[in-house]
Backbone as a printed PyTorch tensor [residue, N CA C, xyz], in Angstrom:
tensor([[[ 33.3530,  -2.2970, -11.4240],
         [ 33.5610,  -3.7000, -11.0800],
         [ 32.4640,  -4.1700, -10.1270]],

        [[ 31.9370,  -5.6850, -10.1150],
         [ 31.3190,  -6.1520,  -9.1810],
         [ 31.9790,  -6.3200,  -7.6540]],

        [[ 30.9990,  -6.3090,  -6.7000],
         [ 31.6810,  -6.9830,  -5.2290],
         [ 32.2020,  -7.7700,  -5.4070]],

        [[ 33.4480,  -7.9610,  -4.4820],
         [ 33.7680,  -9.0200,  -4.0180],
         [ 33.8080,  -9.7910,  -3.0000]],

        [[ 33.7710, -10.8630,  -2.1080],
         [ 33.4170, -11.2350,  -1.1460],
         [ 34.3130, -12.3140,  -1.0320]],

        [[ 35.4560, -12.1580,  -0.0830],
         [ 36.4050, -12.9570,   0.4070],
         [ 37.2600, -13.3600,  -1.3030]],

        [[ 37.3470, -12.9970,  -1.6040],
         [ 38.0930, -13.0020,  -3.1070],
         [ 37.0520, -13.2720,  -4.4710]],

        [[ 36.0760, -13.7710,  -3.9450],
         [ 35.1790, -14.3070,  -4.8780],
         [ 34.3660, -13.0260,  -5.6810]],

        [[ 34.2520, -13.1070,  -6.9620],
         [ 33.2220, -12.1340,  -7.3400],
         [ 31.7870, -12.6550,  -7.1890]],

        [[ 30.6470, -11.5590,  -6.8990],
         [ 29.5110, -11.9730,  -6.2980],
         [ 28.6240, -11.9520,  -7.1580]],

        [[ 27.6970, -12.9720,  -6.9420],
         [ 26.5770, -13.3890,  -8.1340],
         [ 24.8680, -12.7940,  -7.0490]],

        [[ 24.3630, -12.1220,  -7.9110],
         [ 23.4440, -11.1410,  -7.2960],
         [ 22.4140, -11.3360,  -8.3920]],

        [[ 21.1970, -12.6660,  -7.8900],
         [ 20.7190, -13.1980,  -8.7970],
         [ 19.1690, -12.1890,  -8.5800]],

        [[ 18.6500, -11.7010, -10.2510],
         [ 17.3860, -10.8040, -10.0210],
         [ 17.6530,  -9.4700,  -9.7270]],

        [[ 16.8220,  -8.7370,  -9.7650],
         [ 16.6020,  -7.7740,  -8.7550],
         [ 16.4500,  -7.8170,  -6.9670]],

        [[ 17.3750,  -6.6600,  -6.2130],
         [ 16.4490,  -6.9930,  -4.7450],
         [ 15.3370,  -6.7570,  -4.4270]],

        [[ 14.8540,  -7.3380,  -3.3010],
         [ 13.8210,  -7.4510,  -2.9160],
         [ 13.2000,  -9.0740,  -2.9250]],

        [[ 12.0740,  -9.0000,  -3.6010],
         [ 10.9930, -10.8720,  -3.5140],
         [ 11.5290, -11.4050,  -4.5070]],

        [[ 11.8690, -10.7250,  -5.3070],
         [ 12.9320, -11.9600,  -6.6830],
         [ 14.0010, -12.2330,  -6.4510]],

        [[ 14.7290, -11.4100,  -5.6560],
         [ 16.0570, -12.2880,  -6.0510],
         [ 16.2240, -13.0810,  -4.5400]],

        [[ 15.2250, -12.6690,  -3.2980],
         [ 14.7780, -13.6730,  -2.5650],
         [ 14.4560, -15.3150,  -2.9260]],

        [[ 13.0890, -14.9520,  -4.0240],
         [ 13.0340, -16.5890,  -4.7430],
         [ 13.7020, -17.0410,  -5.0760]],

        [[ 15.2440, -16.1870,  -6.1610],
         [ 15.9250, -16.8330,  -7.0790],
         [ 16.4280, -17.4660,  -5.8240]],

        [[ 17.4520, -16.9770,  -5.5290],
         [ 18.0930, -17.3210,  -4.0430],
         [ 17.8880, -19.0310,  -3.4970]],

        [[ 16.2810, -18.7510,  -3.0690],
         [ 15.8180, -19.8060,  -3.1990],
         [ 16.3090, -21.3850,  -3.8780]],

        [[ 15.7030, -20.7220,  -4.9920],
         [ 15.7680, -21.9290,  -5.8050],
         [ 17.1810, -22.3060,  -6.0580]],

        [[ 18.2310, -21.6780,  -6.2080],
         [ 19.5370, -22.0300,  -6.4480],
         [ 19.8140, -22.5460,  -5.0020]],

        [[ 19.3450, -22.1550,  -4.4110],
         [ 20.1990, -23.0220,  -2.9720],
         [ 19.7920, -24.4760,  -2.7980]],

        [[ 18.4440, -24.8470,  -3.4250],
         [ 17.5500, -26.0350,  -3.0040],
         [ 17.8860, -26.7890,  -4.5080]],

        [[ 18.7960, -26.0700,  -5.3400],
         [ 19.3480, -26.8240,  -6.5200],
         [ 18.1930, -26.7600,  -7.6010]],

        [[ 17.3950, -26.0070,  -7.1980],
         [ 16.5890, -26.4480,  -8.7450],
         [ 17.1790, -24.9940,  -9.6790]],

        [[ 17.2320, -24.3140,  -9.3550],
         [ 17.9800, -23.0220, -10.4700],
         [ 19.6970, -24.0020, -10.7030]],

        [[ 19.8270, -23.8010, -11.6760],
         [ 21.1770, -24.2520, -12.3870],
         [ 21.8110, -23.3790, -13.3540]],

        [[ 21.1230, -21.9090, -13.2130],
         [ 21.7280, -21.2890, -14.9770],
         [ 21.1020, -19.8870, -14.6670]],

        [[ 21.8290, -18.8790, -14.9380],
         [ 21.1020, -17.6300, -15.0020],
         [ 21.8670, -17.0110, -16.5870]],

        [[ 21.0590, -15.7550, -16.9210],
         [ 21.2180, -14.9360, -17.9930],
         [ 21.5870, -14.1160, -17.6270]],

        [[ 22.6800, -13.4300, -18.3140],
         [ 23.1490, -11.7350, -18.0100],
         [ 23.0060, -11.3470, -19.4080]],

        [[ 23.1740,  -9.6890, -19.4030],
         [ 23.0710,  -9.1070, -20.2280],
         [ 24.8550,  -8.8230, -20.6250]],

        [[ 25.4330,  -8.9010, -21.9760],
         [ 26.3060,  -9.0790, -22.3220],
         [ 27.2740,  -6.9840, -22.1480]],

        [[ 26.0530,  -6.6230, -22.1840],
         [ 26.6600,  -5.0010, -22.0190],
         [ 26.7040,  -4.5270, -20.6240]],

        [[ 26.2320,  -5.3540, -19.4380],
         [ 26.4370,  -5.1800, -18.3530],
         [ 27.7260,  -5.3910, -18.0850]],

        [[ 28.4220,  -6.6600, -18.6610],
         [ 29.9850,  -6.9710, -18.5550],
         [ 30.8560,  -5.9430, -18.8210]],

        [[ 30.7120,  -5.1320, -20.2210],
         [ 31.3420,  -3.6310, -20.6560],
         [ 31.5190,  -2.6010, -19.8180]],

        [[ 29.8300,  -2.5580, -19.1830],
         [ 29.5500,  -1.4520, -18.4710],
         [ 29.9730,  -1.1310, -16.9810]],

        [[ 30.3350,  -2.9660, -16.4820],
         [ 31.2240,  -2.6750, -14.9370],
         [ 32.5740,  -2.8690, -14.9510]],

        [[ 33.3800,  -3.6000, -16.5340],
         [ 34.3310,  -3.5700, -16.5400],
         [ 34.8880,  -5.0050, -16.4600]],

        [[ 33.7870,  -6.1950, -16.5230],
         [ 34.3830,  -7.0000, -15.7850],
         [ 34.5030,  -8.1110, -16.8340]],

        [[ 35.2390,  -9.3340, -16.9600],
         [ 35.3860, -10.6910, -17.8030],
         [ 34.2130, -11.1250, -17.2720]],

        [[ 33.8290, -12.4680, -18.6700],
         [ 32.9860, -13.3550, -18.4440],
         [ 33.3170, -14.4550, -16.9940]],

        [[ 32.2510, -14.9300, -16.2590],
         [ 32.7280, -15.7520, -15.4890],
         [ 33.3930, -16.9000, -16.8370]],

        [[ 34.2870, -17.8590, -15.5640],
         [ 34.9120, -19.0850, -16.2970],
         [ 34.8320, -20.0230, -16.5740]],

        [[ 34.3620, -21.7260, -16.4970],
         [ 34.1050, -22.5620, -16.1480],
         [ 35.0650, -22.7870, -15.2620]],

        [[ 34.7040, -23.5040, -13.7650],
         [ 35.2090, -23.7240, -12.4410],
         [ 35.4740, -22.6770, -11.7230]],

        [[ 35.2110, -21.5770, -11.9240],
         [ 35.5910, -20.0760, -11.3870],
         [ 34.2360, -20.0450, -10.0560]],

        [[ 34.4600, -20.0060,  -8.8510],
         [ 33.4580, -19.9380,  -7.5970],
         [ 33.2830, -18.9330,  -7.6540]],

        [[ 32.0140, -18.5310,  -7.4350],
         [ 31.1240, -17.3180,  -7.3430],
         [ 30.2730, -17.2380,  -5.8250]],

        [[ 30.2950, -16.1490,  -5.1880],
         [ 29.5380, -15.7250,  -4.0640],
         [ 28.2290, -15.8390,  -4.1120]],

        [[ 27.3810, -16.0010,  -4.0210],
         [ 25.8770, -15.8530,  -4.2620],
         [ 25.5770, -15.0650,  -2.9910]],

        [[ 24.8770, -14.0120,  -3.5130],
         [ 24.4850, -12.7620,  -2.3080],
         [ 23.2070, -12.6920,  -2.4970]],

        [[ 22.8670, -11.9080,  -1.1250],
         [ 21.3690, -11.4820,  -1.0640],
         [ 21.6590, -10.0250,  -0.9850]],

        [[ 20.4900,  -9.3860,  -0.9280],
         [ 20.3370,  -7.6100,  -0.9330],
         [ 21.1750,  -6.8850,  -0.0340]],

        [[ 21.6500,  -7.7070,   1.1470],
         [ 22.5720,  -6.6160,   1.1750],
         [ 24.3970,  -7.5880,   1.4140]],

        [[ 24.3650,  -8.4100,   0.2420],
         [ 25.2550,  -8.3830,  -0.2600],
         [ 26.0990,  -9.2140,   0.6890]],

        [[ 25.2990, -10.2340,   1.7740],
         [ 25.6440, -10.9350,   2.3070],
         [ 25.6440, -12.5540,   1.4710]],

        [[ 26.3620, -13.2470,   2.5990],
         [ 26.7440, -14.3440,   1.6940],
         [ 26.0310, -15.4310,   1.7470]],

        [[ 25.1070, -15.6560,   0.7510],
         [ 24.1780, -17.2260,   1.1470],
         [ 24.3200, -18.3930,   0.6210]],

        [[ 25.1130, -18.1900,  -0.1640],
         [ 25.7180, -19.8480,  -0.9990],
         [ 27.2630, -19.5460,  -1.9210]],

        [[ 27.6690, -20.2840,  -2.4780],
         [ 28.8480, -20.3280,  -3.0850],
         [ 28.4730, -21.3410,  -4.3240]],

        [[ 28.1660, -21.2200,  -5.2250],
         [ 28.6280, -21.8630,  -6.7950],
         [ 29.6240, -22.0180,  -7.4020]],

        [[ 29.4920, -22.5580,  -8.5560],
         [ 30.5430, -23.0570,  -9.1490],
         [ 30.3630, -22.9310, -10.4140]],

        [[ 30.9710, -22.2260, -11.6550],
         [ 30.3150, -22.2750, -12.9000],
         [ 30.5410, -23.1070, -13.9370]],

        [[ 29.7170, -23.7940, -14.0720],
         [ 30.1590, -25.4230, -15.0840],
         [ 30.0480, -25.1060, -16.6170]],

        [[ 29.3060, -23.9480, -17.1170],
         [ 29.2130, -23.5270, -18.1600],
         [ 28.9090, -21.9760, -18.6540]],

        [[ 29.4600, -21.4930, -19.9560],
         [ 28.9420, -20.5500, -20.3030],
         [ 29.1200, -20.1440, -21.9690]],

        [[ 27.8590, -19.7350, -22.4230],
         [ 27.8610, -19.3470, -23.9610],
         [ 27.0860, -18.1430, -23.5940]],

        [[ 27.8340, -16.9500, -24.9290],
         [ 27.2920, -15.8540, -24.9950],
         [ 26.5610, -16.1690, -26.7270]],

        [[ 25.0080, -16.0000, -26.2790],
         [ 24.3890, -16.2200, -27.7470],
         [ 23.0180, -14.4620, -27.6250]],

        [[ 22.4840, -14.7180, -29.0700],
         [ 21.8030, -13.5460, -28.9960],
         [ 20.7040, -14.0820, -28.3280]],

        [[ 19.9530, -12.9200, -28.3220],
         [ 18.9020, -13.2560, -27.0480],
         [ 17.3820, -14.4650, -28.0840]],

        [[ 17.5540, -14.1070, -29.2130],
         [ 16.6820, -15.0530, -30.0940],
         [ 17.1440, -16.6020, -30.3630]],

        [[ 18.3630, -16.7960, -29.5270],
         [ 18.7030, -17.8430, -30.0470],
         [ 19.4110, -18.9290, -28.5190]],

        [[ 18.6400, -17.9690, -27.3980],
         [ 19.0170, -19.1720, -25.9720],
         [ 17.9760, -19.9590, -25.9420]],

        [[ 18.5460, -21.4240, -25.7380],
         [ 18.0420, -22.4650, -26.1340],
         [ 16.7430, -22.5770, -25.0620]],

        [[ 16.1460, -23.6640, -25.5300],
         [ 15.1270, -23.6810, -24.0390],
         [ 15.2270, -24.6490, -22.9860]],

        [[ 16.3030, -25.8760, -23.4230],
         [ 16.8560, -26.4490, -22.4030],
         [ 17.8410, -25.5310, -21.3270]],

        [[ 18.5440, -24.8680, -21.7730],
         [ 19.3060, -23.5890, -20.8580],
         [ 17.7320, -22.6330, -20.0590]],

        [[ 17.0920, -22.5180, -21.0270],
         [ 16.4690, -21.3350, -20.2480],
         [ 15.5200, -22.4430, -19.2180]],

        [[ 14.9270, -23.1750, -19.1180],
         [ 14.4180, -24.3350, -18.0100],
         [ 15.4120, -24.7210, -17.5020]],

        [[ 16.9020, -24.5350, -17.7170],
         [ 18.1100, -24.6810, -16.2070],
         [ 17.7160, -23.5230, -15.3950]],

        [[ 17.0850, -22.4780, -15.4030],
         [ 17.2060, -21.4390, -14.5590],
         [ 16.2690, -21.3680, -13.9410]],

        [[ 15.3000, -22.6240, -13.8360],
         [ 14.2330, -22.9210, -13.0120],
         [ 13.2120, -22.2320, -12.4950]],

        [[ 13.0130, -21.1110, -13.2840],
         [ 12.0390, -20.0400, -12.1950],
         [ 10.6380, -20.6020, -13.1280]],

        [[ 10.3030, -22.0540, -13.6300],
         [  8.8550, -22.2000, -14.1040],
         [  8.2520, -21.8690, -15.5330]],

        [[  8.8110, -21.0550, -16.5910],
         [  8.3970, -21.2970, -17.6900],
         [  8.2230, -22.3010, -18.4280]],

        [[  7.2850, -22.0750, -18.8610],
         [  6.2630, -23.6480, -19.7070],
         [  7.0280, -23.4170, -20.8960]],

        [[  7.9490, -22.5800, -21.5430],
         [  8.0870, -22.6370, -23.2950],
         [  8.9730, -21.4120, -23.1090]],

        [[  9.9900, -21.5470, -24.4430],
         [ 11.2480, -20.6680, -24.6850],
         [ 10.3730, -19.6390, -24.9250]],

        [[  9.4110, -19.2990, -25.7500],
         [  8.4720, -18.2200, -25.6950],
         [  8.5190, -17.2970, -24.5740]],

        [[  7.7190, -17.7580, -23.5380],
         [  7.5860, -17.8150, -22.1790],
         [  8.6920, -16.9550, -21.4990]],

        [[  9.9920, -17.8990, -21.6160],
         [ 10.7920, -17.2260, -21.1440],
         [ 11.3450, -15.6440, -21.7370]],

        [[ 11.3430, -15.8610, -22.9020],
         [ 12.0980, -14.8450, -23.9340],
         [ 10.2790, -13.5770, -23.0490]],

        [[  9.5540, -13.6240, -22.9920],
         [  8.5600, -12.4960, -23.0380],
         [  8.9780, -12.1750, -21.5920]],

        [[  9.2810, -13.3000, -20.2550],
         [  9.7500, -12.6410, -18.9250],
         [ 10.9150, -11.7020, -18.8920]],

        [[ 11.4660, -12.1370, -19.6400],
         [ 13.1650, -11.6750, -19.5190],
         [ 13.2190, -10.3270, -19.8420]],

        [[ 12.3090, -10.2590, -21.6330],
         [ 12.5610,  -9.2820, -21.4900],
         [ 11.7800,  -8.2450, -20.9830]],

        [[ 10.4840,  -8.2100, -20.7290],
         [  9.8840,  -7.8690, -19.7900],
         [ 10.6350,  -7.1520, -18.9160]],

        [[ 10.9560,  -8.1830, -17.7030],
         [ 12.4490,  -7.6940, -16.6820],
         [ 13.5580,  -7.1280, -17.0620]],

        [[ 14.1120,  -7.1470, -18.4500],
         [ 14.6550,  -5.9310, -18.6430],
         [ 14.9730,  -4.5050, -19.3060]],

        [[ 13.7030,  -4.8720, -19.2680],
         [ 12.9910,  -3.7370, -20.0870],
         [ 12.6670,  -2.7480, -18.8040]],

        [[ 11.6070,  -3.5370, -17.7670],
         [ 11.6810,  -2.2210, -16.8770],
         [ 12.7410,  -2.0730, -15.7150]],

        [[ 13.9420,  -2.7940, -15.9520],
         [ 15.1400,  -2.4030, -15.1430],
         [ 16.2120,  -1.1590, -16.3420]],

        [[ 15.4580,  -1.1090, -17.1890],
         [ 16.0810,   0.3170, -17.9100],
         [ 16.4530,  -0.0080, -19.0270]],

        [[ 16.9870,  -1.7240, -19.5350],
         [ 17.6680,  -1.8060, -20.6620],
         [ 17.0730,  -3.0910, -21.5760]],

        [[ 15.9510,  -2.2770, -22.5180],
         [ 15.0760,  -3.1440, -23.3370],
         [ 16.3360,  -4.2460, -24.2900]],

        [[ 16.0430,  -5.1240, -24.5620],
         [ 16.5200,  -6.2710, -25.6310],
         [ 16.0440,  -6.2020, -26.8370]],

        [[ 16.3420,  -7.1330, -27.0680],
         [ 16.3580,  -7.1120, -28.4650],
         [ 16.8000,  -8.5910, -29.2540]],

        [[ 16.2900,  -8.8620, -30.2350],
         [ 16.2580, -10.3100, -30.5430],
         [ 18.4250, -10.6040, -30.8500]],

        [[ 18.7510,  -9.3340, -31.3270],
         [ 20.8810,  -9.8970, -31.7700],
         [ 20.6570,  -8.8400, -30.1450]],

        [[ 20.0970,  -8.6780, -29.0800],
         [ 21.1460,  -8.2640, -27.8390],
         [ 21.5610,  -9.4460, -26.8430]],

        [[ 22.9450,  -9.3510, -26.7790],
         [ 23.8920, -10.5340, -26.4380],
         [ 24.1910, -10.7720, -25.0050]],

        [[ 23.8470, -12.1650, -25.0740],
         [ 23.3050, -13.1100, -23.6120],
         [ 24.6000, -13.8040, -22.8040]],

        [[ 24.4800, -13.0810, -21.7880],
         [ 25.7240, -14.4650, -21.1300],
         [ 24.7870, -15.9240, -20.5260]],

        [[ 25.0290, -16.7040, -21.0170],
         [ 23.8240, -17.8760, -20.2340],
         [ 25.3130, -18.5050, -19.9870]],

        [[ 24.9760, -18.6650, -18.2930],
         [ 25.7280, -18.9270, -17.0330],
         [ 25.0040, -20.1950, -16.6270]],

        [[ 25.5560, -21.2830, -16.3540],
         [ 25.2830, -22.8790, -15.8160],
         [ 26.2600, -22.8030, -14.6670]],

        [[ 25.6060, -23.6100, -13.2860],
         [ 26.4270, -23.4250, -12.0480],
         [ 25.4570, -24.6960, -11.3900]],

        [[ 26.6680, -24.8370, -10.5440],
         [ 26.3010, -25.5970,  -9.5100],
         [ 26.1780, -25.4920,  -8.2100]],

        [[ 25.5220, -25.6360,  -7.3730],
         [ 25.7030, -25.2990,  -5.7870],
         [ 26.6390, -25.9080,  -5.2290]],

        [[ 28.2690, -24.9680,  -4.6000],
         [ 28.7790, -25.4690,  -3.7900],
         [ 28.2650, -25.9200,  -2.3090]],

        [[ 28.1210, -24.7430,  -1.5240],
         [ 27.7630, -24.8730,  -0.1280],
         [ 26.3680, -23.6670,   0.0190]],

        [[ 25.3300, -24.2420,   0.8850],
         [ 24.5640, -23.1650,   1.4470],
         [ 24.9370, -22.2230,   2.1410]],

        [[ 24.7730, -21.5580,   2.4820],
         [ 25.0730, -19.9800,   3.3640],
         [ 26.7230, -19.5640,   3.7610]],

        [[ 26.9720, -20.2730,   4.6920],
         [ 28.6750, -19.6110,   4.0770],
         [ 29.5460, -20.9590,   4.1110]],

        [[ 28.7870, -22.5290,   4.5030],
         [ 29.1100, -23.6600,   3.7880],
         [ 30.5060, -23.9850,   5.0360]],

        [[ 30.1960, -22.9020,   6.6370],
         [ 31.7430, -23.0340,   7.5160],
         [ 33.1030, -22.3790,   7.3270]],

        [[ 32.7980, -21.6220,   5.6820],
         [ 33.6560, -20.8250,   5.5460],
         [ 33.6240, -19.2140,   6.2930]],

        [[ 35.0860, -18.7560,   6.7190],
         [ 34.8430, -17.5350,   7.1190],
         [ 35.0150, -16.7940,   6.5690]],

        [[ 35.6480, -15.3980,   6.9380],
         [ 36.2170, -14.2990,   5.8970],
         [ 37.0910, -14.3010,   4.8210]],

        [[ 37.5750, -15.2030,   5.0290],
         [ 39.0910, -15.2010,   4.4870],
         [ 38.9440, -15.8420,   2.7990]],

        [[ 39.2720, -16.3060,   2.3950],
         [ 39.3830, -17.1430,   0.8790],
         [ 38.6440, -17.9500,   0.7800]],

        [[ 37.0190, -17.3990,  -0.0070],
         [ 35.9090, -18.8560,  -0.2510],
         [ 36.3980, -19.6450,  -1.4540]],

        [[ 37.6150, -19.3680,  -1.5190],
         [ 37.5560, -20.3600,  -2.7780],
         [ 38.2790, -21.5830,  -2.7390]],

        [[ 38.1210, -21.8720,  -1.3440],
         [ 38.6700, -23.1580,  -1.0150],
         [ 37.4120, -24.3080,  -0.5470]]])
């Protein structure tokens, strides 16, 4: 299973380190709106798709709390077939669905688990609730 953080399951955008620093970034300042998961990662920790309206933690590396989202959408499609309006919601700068499809898989290829044009995509749409812990404390961010 993923962390959880005050009831919320935690969204741990990138790899740690300078990427998921940027992602971080950009989702807090609103220009990221959408990330991709890999559909066998869900199998592999055990866990359901997020929901639409379901709040999510947004963490940094060590799993502290820097924003809170909200998930406004989600389709699981193959990886040849995420659109390129979705993949320019996730704001990290690709010029063309091309573009994106060669980063991605790129990135997960050398995080251990190459793709493949039918390997199956969670594309996640969110919104920024609050920056960093938004005044909330320990207790239930999902208020």
């Amino acid at each position: 299973m993923w962390p959880r953080l005050g009831g919320l399951r935690t969204l741990a955008l990138g790899t740690p380190g300078e990427l998921r620093a940027r992602l971080n970034t950009l989702a807090l300042a609103g220009v990221k709106t959408a990330t991709a998961g890999l559909l066998t990662e869900y199998a592999e920790e055990a866990e359901e798709l997020e929901h639409v309206g379901e709040r999510l933690a947004l963490v940094d590396d060590h799993d502290a709390l820097v924003g809170i989202v909200e998930v406004t959408g989600i389709e699981v499609v193959r990886f040849a077939d995420v659109a390129w309006d979705f993949a320019r919601s996730e704001g990290e700068g690709d010029r063309s669905i091309e573009e994106w499809r060669a980063g991605h898989a790129a990135h997960w290829a050398r995080a251990g688990t190459p793709v493949t044009d039918d390997t199956g995509i969670a594309c996640i749409r969110f919104r920024l609730i609050s920056a960093d812990d938004g005044g909330v404390g320990a207790g239930d961010l999902g208020t």
